[in-house]
C-alpha positions, 0 to 999 in steps of 0.5 A: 500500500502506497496510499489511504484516505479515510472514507467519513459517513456511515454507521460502520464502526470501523475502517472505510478506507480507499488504498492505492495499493503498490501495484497502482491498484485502486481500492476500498477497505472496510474493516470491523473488530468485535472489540468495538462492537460485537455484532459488526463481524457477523455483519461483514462476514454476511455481507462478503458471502453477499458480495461474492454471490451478486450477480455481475449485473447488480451495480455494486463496487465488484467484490475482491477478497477478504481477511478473517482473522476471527476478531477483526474482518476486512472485506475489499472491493474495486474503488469506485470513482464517485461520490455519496449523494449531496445532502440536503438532497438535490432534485436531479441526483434523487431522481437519478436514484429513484430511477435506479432503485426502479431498475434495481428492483426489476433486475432483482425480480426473481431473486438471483442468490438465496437469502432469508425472508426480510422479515426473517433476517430483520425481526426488529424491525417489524416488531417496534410498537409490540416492544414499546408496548411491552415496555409499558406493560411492564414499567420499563417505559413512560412513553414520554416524548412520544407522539400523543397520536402514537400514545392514543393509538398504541395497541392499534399499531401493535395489530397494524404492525402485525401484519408487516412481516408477512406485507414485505414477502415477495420474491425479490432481492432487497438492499433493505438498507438504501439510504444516501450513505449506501449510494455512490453516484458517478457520471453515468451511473448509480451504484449501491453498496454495503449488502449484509442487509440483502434479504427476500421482499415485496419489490417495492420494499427498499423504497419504501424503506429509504424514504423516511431518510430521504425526507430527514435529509431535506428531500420531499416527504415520503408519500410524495415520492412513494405514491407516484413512482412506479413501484409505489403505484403497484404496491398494495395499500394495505400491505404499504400501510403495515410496513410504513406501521413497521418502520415508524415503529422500529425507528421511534423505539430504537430511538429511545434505546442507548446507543450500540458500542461504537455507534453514537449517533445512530439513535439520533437517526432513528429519531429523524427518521421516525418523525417522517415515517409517522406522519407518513403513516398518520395519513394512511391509517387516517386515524384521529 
């Protein structure tokens, strides 16, 4: 190695380096240990499985090798010249994006790789309000700070949630992690890297799931992008409801958690993105 710059963003506590190594060789480094967090490794060693069985079709910085020495994990790719998306969102780059995550979808429709259920590999998510409730029930959680809306319609979003795994099956391969850190814009395309999350879903599931970011991020509010794109248009209303019920809940609860070792701002993140998410899902359900 003859070179490094350190890549910042993310939620990755770890290495994200582009190296030039001694060959001229330009490439991108992350690396995770379990001494700064303990679920990262199991995430890297996830994702290279992923990364080395993507189809070369899929637009993700191709997959080169990996380092595995039980503690620290580093995975290497081929350096991308390009640039996350500017934040606040800019119109021209987000349109680019949507249009891509269009073509992503229809080229992961069979899905090419075997990969478990979203609602499988992410239980968490789709159980949010049933564990603030059980918070409630057994003392550990006043609520306090959440939405009065939320308060009033608690057991309802515990049954609407219910419901979301099951409204996010389908056949299709899902990112299920697409947010502006996840995206590398070039010139001529759009790539989406960072895959430990890939998982089975309906085909309109990693838009829906980027889209609370998006509005945190200064883009347009959730419902204005989703309800006029082509995959939103064909996704059924009822099941859009529960997942939107599903990501509300997991972003307001995770938000209320401590933060995971090494992660400090991520918590803030979830709040951000819960305050879209539920006036997204306070105008499907139409509840007052």
């Amino acid at each position: 190695m003859v070179a490094a710059a350190t890549q910042p963003g993310g939620f990755s506590p770890g290495v994200a380096a582009r190296l030039v190594l001694a060959d001229g060789r330009r490439v991108f480094v992350k690396a995770a240990s379990g001494s700064i967090n303990p679920d990262s490794p199991g995430m890297h060693r996830r994702e290279a499985r992923i990364a080395a069985a993507l189809p070369a079709s899929v637009p993700t910085p191709r997959f080169l090798d990996v380092y595995d020495e039980g503690d620290w994990i580093a995975l290497m790719f081929e350096d991308i010249d390009g640039a996350t998306p500017r934040t606040p969102w800019q119109p021209a780059e987000l349109d680019l994006v949507l249009r891509a995550i269009e073509e992503l979808s229809a080229g992961l429709t069979p899905a090419p790789i075997g990969v478990e259920p979203v609602g499988e590999l992410m239980p968490n998510v789709f159980t949010g309000w049933q564990r603030l409730a059980a918070g409630v029930e057994s003392g550990q959680d006043d609520l306090r700070g959440v939405d009065p809306w939320a308060q009033q319609h608690l057991g309802e979003l515990v049954a609407l949630e219910a419901a979301s795994a099951d409204a996010a099956s389908g056949a299709s391969l899902l990112h299920a992690d697409v947010r502006a850190d996840n995206i590398l814009l070039t010139p001529s395309r759009v790539f989406f890297i960072d895959w430990p999350w890939a998982s089975l879903g309906a085909p309109w599931v990693d838009l829906l799931f980027m889209l609370p970011s998006v509005a945190m991020q200064g883009g347009p509010r959730p419902w204005e992008i989703f309800d006029g794109h082509s995959l939103g248009r064909r996704a059924p209303a009822a099941a859009v409801t529960a997942v939107v019920a599903a990501v509300a809940g997991f972003m307001i609860r995770g938000s209320r958690l401590p933060p995971p070792p090494g992660l400090p701002t991520v918590r803030a993140f979830q709040r951000d993105q819960g305050r879209p998410a539920l006036e997204w899902l306070k105008r499907r359900t139409g509840w007052t």
